[in-house]
C-alpha positions in Angstrom: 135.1 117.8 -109.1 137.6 119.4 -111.5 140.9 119.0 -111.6 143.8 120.6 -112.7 147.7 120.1 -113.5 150.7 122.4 -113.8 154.2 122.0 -115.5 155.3 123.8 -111.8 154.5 125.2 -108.4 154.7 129.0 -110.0 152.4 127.8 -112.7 149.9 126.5 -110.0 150.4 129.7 -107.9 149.5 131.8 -110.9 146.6 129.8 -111.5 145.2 130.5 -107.7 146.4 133.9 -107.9 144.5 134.5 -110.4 141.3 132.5 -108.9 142.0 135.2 -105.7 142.1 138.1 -107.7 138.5 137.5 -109.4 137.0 136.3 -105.7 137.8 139.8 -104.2 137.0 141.7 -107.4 133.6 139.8 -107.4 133.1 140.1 -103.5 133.5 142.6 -100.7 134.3 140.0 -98.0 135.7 136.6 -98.7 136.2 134.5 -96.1 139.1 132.0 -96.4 140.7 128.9 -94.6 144.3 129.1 -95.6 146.6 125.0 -94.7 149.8 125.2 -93.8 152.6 122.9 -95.7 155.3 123.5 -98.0 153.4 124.0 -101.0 151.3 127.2 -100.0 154.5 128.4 -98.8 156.0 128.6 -102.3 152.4 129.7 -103.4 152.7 132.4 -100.5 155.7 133.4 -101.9 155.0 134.1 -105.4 151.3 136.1 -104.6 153.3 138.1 -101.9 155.4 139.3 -105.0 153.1 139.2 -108.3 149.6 139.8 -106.5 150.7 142.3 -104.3 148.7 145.3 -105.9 146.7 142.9 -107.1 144.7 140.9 -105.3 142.4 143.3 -102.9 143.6 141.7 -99.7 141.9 144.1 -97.5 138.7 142.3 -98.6 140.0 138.8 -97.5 139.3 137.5 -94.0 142.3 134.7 -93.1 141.2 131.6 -90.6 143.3 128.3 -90.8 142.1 124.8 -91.3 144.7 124.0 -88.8 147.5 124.8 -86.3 149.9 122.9 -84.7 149.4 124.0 -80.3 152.6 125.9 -81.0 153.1 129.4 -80.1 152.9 131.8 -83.2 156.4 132.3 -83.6 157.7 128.8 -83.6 158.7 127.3 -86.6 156.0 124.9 -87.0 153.3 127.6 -86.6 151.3 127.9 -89.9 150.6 131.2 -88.9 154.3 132.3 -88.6 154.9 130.7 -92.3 152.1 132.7 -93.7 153.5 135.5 -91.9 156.7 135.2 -93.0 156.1 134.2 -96.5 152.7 136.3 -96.7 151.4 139.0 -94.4 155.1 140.6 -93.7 154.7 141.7 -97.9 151.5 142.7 -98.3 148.8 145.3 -97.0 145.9 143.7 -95.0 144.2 144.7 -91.9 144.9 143.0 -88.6 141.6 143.1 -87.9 141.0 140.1 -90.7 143.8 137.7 -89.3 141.8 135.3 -87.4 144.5 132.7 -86.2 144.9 129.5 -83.8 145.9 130.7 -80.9 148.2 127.6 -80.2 150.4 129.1 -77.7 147.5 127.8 -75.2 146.7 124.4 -74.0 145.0 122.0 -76.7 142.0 122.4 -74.9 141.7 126.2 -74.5 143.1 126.9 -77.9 140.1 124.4 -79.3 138.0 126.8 -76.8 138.6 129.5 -78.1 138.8 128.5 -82.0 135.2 127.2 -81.8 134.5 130.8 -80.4 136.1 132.3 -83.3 134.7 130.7 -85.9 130.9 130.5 -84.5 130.9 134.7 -84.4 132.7 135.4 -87.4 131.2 133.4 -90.0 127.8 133.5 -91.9 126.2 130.1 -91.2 124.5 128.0 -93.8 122.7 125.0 -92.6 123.6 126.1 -89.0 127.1 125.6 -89.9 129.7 128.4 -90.4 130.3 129.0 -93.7 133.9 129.7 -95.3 134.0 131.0 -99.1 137.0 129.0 -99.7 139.0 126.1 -97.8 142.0 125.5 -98.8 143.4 122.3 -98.0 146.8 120.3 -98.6 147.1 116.4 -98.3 149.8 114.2 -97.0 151.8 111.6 -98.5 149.3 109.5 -96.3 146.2 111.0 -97.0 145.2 113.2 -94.3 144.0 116.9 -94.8 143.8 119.7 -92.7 145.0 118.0 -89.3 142.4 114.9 -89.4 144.6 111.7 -89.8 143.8 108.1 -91.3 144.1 107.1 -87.8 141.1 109.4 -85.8 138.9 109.4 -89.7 136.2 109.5 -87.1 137.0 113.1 -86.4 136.1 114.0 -89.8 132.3 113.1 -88.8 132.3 114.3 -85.6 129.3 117.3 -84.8 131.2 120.0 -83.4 132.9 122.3 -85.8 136.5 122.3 -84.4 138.4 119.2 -82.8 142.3 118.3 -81.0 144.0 116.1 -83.9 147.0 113.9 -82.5 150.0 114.0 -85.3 149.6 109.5 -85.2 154.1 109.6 -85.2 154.9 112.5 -83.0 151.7 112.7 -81.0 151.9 116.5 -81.5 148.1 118.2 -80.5 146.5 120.3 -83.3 143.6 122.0 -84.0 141.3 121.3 -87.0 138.0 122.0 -88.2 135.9 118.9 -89.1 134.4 117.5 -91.9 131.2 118.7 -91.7 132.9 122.8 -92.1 135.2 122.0 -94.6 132.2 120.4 -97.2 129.6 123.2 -95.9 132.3 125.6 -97.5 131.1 127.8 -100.9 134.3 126.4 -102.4 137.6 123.3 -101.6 140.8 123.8 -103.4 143.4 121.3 -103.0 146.9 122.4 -103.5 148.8 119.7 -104.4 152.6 119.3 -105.6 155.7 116.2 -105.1 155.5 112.6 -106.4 155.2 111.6 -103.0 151.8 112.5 -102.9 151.3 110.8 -106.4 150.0 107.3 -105.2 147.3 108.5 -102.6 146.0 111.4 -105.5 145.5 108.4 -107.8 143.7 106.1 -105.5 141.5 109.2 -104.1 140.7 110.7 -107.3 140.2 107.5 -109.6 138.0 106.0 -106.8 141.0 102.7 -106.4 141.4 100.0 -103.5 141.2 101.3 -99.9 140.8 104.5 -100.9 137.5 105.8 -98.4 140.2 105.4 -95.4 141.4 108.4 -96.4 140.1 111.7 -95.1 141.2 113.4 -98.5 138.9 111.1 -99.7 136.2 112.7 -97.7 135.7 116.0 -99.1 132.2 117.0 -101.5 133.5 116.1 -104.7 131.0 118.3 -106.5 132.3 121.6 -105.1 136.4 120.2 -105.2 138.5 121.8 -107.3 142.2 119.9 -107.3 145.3 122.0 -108.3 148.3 119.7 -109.1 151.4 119.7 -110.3 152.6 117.0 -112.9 155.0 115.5 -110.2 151.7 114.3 -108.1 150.3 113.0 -110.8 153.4 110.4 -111.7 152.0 107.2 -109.4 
């Protein structure tokens, strides 16, 4: 695991910009898991202006960890936001946008997301393969949309589940544990004091800290990108 921290969220977004640019320069295809949050969408934000020209995004394929079952141009739609903040400012093909189609039922949308990920990813142990995941975390721990709550999801054998949000009971849908530690690489972006007390326990190993599903992810192929506000417990 190796860890990171940043004066600022442009620091940070620098930092992965860079770590973008040398994946495409070093690959033809790279195969990404973006998360949804407030902190890619300030990342988004600075790589839509900086990286524009220079980052090959024609070379990066774009899935999502997760989606709310919203349609794409609601609010809440992690798609829309890396639309918006993203995609609207830079060149990349259509053809490479491979989102959660959450304007259909929980079910179907989980349906067809499996499908999507089984035929366009390389598989490595029998289990698609993404080059990066990125993942976020919330003030209570959970990552991509598996929640202290349903940690069993995180160990469950298909490749996609329906998460339930445990306050609003809002459906999403998530990949599982077992894709997100098959990945090549993890990067957590991570910024806010809020989410200063669950990074201390998860990283430094304290109390309760395996009921977590943050605390879940391969360690040995982790790389956390903070900002000095998560690090303040």
């Amino acid at each position: 695991m190796e860890t990171k921290i940043f004066y600022s969220k442009e620091q940070l977004a620098r930092f992965f910009g860079d770590y973008l640019t040398e994946l495409t320069l070093q690959n033809d295809v790279v195969n990404i898991a973006l998360s949804g949050g407030s902190t890619p969408e300030a990342i988004f934000d600075l790589l839509s202006q900086e990286y524009k020209d220079v980052i090959k995004w024609d070379r990066i394929k774009f899935f999502w960890g997760d989606e709310r079952c919203v349609p794409p141009d609601n609010d809440e739609s992690n798609y829309k936001m890396t639309k918006v903040h993203l995609f609207d400012h830079i060149s990349v093909p259509s053809e490479n946008i491979f989102r959660i189609r959450g304007e259909l039922t929980p079910e179907e949308a989980l349906a067809d997301y499996r499908k999507v990920v089984d035929e366009n990813l390389p598989k490595e142990n029998g289990i698609p393969q993404f080059d990066v995941v990125v993942l976020g975390m919330g003030d209570d721990g959970h990552t991509a949309s598996i929640f202290p709550h349903e940690l069993s999801l995180w160990d469950s054998p298909e490749w996609c589940e329906i998460g339930t949000h445990p306050e609003t009971g809002q459906k999403r849908i998530t990949i599982t544990g077992q894709v997100i530690n098959n990945a090549r690489e993890i990067v957590f972006l991570v910024t806010g004091r809020e989410k200063a007390p669950k990074v201390d326990e998860i990283l430094n190993r304290k109390g309760d800290y395996g009921v977590y599903p943050a605390s879940k992810v391969d360690r040995s192929k982790s790389l956390w990108l903070l900002d000095q506000q998560a690090t303040k417990g």
